[in-house]
DSSP file (Angstrom, degrees, kcal/mol; ACC not computed):
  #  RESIDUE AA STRUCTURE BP1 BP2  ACC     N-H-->O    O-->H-N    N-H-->O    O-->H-N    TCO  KAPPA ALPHA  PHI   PSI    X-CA   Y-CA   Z-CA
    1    1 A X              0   0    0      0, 0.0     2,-0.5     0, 0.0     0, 0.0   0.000 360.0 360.0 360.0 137.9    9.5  -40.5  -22.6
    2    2 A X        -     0   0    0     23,-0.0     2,-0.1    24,-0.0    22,-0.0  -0.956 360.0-148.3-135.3 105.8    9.7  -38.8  -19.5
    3    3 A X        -     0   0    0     -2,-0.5    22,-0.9     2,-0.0     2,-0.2  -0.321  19.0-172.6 -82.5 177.9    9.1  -34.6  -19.6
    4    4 A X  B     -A   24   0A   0     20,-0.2    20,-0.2    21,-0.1     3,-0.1  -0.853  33.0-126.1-144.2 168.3   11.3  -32.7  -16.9
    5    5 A X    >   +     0   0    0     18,-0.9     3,-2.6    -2,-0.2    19,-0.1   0.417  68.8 128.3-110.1   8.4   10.9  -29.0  -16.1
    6    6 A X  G >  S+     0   0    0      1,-0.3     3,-0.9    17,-0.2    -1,-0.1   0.809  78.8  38.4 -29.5 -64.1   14.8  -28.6  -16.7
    7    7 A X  G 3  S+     0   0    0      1,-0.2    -1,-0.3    -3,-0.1    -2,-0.1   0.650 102.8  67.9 -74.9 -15.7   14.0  -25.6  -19.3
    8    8 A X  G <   +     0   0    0     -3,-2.6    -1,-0.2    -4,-0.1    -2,-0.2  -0.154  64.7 131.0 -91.3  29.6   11.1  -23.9  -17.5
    9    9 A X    <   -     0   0    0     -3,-0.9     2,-0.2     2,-0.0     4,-0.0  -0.653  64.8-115.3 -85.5 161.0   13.3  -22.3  -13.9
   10   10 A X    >   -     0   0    0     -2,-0.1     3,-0.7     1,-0.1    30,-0.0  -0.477  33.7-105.5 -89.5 158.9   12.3  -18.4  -13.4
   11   11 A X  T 3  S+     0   0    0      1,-0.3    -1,-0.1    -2,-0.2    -2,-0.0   0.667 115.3  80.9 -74.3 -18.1   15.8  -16.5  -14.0
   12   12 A X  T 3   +     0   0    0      2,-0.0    -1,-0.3     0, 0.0     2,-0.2   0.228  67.1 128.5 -70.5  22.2   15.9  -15.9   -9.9
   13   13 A X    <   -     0   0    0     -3,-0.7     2,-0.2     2,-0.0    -4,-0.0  -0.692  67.1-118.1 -72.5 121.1   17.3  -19.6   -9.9
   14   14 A X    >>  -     0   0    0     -2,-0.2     4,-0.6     1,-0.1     3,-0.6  -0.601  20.7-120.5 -43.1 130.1   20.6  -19.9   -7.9
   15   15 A X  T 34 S+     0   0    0      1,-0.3     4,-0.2     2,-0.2    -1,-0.1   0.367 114.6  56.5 -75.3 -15.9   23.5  -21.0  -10.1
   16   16 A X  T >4 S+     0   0    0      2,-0.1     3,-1.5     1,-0.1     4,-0.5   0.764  91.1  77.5 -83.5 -39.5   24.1  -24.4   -7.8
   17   17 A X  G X4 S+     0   0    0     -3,-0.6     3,-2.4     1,-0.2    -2,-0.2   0.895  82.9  67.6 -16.3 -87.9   20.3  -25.0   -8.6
   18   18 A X  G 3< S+     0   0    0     -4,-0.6    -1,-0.2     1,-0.4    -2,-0.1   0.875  94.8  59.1 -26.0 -39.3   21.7  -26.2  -12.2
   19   19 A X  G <  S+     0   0    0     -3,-1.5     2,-0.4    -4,-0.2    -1,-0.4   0.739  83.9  81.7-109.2  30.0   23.0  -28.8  -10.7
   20   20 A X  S <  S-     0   0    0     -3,-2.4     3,-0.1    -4,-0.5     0, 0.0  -0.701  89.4 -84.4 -78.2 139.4   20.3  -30.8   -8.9
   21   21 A X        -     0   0    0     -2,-0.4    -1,-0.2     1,-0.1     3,-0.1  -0.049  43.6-102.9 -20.2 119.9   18.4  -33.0  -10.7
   22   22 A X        -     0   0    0      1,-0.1     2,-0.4    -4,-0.1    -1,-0.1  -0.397  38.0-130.8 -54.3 154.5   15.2  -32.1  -12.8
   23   23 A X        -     0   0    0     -3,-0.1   -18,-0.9     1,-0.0     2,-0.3  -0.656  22.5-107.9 -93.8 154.2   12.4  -32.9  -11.3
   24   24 A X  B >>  -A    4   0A   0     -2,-0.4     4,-1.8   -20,-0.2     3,-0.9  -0.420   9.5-129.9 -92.0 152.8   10.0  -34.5  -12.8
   25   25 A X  G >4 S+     0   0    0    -22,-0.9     3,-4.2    -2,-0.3    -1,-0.1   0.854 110.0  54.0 -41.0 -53.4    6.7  -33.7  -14.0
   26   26 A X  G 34 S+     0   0    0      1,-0.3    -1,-0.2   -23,-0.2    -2,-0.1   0.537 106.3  64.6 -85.3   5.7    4.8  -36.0  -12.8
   27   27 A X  G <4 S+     0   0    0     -3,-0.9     2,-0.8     1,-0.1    -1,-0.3   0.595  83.7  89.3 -39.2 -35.1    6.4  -34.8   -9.1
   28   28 A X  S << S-     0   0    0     -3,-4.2     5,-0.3    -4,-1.8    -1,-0.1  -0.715  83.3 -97.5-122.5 134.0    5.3  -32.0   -8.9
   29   29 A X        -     0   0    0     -2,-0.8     4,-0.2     3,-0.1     0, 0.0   0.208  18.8-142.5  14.5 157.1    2.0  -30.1   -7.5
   30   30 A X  S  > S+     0   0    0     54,-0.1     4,-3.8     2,-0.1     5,-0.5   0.517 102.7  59.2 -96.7 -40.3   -0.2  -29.4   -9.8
   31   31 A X  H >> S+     0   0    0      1,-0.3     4,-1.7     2,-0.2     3,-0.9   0.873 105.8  53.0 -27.4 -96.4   -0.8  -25.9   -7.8
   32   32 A X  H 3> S+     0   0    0      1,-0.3     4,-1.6     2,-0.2    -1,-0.3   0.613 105.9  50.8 -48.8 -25.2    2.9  -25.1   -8.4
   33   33 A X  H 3> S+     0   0    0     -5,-0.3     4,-1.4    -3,-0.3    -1,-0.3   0.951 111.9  49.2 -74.5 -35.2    2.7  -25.6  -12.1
   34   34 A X  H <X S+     0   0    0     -4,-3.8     4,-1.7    -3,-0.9    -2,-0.2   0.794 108.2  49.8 -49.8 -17.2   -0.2  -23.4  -12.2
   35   35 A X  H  X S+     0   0    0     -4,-1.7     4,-3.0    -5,-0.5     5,-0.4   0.965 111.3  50.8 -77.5 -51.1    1.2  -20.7  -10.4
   36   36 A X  H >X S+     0   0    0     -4,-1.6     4,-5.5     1,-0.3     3,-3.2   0.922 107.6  53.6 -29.6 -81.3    4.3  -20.8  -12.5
   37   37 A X  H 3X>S+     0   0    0     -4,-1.4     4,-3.3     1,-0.3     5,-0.6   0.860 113.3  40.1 -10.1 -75.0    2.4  -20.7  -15.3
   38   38 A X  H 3X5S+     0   0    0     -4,-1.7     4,-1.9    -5,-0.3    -1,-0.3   0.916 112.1  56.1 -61.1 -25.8    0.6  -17.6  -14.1
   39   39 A X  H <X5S+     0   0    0     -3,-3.2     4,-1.8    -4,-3.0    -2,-0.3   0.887 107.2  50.0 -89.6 -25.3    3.7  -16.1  -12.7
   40   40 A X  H  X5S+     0   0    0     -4,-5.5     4,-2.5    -5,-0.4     5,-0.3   0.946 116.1  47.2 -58.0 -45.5    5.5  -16.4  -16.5
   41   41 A X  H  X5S+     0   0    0     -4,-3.3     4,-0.9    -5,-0.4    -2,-0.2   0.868 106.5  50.8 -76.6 -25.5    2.4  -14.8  -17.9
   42   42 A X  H >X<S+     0   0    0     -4,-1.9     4,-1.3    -5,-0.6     3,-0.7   0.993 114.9  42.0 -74.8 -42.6    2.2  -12.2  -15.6
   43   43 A X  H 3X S+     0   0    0     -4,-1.8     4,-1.4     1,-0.4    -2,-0.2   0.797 118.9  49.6 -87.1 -18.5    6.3  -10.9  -16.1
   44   44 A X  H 3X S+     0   0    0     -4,-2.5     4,-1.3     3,-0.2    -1,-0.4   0.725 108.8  52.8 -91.4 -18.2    5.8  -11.5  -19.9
   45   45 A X  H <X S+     0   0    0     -4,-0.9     4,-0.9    -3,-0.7    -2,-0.2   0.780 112.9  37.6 -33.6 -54.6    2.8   -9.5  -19.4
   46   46 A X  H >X S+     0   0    0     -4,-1.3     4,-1.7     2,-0.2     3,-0.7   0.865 115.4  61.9 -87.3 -56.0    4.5   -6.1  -17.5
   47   47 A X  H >< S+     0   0    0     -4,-1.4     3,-2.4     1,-0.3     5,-0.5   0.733 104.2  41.9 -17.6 -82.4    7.3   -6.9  -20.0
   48   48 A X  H 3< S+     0   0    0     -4,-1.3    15,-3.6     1,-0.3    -1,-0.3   0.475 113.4  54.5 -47.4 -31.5    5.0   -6.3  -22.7
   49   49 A X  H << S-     0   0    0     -4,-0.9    -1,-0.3    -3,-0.7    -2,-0.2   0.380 111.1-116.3 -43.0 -23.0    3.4   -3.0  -20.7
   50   50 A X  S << S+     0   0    0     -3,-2.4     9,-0.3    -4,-1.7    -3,-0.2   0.973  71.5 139.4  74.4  35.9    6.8   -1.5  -20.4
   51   51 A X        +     0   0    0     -5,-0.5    -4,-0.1    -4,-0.3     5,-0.1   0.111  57.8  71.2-107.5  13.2    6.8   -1.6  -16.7
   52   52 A X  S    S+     0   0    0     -5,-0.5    -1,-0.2    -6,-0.3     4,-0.1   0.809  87.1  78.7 -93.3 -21.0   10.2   -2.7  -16.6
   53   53 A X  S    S-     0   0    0     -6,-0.2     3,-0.2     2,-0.1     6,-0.1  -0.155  86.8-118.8 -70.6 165.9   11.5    0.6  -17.6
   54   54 A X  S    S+     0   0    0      1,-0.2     2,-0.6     2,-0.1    -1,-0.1   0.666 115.2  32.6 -82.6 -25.3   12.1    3.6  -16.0
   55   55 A X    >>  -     0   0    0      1,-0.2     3,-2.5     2,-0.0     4,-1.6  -0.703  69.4-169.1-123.4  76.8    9.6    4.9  -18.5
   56   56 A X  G >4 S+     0   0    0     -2,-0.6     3,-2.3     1,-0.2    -1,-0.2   0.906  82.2  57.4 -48.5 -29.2    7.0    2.6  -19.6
   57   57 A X  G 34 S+     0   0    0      1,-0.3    -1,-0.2    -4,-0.0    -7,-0.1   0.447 113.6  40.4 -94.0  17.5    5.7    4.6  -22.4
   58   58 A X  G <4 S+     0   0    0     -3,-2.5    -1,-0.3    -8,-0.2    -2,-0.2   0.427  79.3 128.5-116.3   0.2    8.9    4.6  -24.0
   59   59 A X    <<  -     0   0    0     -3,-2.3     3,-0.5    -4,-1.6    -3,-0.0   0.005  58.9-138.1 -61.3 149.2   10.0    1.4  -23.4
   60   60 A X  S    S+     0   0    0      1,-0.2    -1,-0.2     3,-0.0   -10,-0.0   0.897 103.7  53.8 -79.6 -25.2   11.3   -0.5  -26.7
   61   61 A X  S    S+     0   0    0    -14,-0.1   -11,-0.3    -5,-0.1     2,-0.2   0.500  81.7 111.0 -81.4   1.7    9.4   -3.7  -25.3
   62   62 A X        +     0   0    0     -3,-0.5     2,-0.2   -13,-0.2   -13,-0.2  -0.390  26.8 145.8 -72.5 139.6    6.2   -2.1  -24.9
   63   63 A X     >  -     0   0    0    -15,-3.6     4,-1.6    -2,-0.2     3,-0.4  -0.777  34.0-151.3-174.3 135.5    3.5   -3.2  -27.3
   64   64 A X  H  > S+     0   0    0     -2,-0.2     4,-0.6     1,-0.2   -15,-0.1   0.453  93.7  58.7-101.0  11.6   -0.6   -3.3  -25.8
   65   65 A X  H  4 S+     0   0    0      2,-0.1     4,-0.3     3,-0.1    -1,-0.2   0.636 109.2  37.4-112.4  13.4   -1.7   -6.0  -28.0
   66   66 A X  H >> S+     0   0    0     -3,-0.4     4,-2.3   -18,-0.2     3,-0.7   0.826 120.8  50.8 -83.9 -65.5    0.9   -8.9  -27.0
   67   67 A X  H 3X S+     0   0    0     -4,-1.6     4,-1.8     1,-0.3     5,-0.2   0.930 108.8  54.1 -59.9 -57.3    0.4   -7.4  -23.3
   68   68 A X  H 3< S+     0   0    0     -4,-0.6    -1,-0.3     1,-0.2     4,-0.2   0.849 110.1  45.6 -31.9 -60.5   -3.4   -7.8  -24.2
   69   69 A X  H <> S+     0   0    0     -3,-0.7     4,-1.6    -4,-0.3     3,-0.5   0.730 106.9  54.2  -8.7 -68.0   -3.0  -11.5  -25.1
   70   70 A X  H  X S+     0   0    0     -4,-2.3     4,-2.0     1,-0.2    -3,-0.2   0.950 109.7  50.5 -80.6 -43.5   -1.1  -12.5  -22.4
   71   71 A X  H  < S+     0   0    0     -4,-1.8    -1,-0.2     2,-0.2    -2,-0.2   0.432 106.8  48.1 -49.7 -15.6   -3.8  -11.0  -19.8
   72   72 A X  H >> S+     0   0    0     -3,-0.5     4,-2.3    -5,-0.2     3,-1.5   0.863 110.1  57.3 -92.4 -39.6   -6.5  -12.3  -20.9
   73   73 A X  H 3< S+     0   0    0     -4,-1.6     4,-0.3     1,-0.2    -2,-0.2   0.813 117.5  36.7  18.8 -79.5   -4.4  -15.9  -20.9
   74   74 A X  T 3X S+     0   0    0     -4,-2.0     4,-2.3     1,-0.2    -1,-0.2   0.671 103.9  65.3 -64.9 -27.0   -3.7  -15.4  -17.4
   75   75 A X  H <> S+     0   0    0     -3,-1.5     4,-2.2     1,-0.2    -2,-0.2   0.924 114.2  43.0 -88.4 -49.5   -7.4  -13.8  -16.5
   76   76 A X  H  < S+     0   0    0     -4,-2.3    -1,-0.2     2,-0.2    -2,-0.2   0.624 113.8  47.6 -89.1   2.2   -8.4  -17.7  -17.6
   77   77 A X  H >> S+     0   0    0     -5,-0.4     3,-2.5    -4,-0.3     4,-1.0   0.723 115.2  43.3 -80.4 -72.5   -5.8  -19.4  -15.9
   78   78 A X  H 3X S+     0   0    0     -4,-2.3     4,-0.7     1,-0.3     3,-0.4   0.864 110.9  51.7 -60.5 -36.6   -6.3  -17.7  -13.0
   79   79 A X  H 3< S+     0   0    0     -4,-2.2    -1,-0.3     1,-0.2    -3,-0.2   0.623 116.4  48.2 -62.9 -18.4  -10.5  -17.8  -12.9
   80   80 A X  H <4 S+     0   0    0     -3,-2.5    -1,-0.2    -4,-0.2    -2,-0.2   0.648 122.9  29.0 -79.8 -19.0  -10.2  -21.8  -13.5
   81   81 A X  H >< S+     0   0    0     -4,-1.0     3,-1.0    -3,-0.4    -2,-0.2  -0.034  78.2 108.1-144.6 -14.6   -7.9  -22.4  -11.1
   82   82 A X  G >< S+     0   0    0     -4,-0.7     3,-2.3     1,-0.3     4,-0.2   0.863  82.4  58.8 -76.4 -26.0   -8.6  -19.8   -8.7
   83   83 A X  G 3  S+     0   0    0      1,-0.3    -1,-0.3     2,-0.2    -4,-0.1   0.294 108.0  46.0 -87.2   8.1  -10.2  -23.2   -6.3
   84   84 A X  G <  S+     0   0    0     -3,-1.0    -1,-0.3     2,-0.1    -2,-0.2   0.324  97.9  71.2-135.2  18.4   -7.1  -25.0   -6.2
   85   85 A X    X   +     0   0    0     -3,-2.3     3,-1.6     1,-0.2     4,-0.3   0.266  62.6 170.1-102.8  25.9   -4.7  -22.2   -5.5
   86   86 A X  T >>  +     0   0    0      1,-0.2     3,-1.9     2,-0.2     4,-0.7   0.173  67.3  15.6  -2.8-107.0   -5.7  -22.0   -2.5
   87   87 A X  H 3> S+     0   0    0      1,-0.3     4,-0.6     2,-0.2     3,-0.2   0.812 132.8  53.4 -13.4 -52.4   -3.1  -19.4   -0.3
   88   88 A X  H <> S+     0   0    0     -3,-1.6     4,-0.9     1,-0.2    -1,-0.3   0.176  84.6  86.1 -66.8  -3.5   -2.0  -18.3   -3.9
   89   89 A X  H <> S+     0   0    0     -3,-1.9     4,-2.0    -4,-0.3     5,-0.4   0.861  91.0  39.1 -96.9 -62.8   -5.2  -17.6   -5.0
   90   90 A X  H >X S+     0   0    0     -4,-0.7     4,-3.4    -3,-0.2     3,-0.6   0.975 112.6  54.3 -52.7 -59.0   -5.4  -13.9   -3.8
   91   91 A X  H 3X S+     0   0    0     -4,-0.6     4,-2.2     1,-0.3    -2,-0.2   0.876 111.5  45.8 -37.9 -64.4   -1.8  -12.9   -4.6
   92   92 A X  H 3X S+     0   0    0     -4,-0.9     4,-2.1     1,-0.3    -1,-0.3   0.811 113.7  48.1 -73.8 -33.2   -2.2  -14.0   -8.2
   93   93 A X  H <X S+     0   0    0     -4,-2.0     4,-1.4    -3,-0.6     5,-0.5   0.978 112.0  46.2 -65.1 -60.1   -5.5  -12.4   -8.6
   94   94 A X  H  X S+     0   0    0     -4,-3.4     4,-2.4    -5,-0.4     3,-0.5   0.931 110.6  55.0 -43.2 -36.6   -4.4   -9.2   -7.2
   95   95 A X  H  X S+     0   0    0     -4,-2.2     4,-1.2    -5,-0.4    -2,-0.2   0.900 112.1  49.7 -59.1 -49.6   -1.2   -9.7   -9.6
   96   96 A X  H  X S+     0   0    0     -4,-2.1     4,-1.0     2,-0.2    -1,-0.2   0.355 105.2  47.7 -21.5 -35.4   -3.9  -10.0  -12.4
   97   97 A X  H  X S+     0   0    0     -4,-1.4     4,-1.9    -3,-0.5    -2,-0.2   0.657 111.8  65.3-120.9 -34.2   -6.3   -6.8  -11.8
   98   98 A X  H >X S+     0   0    0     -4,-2.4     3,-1.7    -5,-0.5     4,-1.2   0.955 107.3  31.2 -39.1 -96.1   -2.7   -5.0  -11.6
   99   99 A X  H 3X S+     0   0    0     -4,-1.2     4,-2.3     1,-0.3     3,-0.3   0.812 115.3  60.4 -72.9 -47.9   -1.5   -5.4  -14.8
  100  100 A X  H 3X S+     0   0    0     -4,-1.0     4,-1.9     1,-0.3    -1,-0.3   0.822 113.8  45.3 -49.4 -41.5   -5.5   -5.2  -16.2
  101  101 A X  H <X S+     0   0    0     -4,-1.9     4,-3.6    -3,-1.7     5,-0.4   0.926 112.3  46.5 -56.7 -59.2   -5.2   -1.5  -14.5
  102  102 A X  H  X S+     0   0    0     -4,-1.2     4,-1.3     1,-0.3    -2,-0.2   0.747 113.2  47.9 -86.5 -15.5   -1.9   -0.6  -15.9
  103  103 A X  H >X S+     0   0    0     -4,-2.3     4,-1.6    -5,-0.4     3,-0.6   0.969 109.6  57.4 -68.6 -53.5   -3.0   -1.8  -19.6
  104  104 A X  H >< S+     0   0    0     -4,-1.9     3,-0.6     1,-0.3    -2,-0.2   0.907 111.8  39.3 -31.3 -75.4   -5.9    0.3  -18.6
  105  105 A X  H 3< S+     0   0    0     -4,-3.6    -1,-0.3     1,-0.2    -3,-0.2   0.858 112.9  63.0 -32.5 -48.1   -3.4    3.3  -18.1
  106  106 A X  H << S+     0   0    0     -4,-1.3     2,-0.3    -3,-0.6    -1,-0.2   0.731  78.3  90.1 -43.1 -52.5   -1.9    2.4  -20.6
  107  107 A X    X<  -     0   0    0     -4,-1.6     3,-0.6    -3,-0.6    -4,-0.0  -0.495  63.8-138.7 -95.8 156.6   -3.9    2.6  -23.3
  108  108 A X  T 3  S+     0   0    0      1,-0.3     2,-0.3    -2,-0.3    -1,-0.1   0.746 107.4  23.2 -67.5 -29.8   -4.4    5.6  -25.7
  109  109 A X  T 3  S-     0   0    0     -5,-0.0    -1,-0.3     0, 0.0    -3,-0.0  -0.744  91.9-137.5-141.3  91.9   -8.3    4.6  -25.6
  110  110 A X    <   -     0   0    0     -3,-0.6    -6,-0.1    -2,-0.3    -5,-0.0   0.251  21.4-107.0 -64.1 142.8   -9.1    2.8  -22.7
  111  111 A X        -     0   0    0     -7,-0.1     2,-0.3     4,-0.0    -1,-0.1   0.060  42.5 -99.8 -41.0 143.3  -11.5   -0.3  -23.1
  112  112 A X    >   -     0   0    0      1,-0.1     3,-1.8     3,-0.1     2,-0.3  -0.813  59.9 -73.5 -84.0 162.6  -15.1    0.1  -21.8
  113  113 A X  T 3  S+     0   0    0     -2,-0.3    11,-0.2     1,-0.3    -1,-0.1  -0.419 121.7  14.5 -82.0 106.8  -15.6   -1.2  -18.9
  114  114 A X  T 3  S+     0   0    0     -2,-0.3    -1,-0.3     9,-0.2     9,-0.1   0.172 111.1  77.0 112.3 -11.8  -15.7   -5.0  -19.0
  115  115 A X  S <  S+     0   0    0     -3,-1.8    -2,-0.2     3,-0.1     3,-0.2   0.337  71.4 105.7-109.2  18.5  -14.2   -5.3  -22.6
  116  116 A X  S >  S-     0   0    0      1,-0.2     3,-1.7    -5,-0.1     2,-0.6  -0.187  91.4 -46.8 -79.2 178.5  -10.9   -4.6  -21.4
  117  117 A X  T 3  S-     0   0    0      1,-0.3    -1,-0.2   -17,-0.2   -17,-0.1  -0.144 122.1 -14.9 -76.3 135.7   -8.4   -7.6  -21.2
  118  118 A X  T 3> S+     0   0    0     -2,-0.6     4,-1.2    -3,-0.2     5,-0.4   0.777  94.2 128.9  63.3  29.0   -9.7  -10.7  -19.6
  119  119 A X  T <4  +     0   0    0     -3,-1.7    -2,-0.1     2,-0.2    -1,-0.1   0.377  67.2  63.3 -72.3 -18.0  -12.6   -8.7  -18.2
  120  120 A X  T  4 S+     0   0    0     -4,-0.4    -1,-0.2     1,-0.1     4,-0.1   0.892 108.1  41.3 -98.3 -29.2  -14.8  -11.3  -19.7
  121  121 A X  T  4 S+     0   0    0     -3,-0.4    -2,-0.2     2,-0.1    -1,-0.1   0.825 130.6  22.7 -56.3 -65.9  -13.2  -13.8  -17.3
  122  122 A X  S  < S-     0   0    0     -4,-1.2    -3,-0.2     1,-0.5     2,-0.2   0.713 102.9-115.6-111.1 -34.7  -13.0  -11.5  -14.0
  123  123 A X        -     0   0    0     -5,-0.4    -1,-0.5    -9,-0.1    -9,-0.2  -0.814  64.6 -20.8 126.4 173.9  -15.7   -8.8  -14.4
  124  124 A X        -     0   0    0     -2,-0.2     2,-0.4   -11,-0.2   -12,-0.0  -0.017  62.9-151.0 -44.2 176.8  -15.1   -4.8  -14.8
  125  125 A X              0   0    0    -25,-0.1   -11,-0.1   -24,-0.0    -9,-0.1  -0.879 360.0 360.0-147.1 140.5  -11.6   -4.0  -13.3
  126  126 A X              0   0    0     -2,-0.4    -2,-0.0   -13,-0.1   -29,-0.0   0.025 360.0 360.0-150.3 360.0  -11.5   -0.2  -11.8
């Protein structure tokens, strides 16, 4: 059996994309599937923050303990990984200590410092 990544392209895909060939897993980077990886969990992350909205704290997709989840998720992706994303390694961290800040904001009673999400992973976030 032979997996493909046919169901995992990000929604910025060009519509002639569809018709190239999947690639196959075992083709591709292992870097570029972590990154993916990190870059699905981060937009289902702000999703979950409300930061797509004009409004987060009204957004109807907002909810801080899915958004919790997925950030510490990512906070251990990205701290395992961080030595074989080389170039990619800052961006995603920075991408990371963003959304850890805006949960921060976020929440009605913010974490102490270091128990916030995936703080156990990266350290305080300020």
């Amino acid at each position: 059996m032979h997996a493909s990544l046919a169901g995992m392209t990000d929604s910025s895909a060009s519509p002639s994309d569809a018709d190239l060939p999947a690639r196959e897993l075992a083709e591709i980077p292992a870097v570029e599937v972590i990154t993916r990886a990190a870059v699905m969990l981060m937009s289902a992350a702000a999703e979950k923050l409300g930061l797509s909205s004009p409004d987060p704290d009204t957004s109807e997709h907002r909810d801080l303990d899915e958004a919790r989840r997925l950030i510490t998720a990512l906070a251990g992706l990205v701290t395992s990984s961080a030595e074989y994303l080389g170039p990619h390694a800052g961006p995603v961290r920075d991408g990371l200590k963003s959304l850890q800040l805006a949960f921060r904001e976020a929440s009605a009673a913010p974490d102490e410092p270091g128990r916030g999400p995936g703080e156990k992973y990266t350290g305080p976030v300020w």
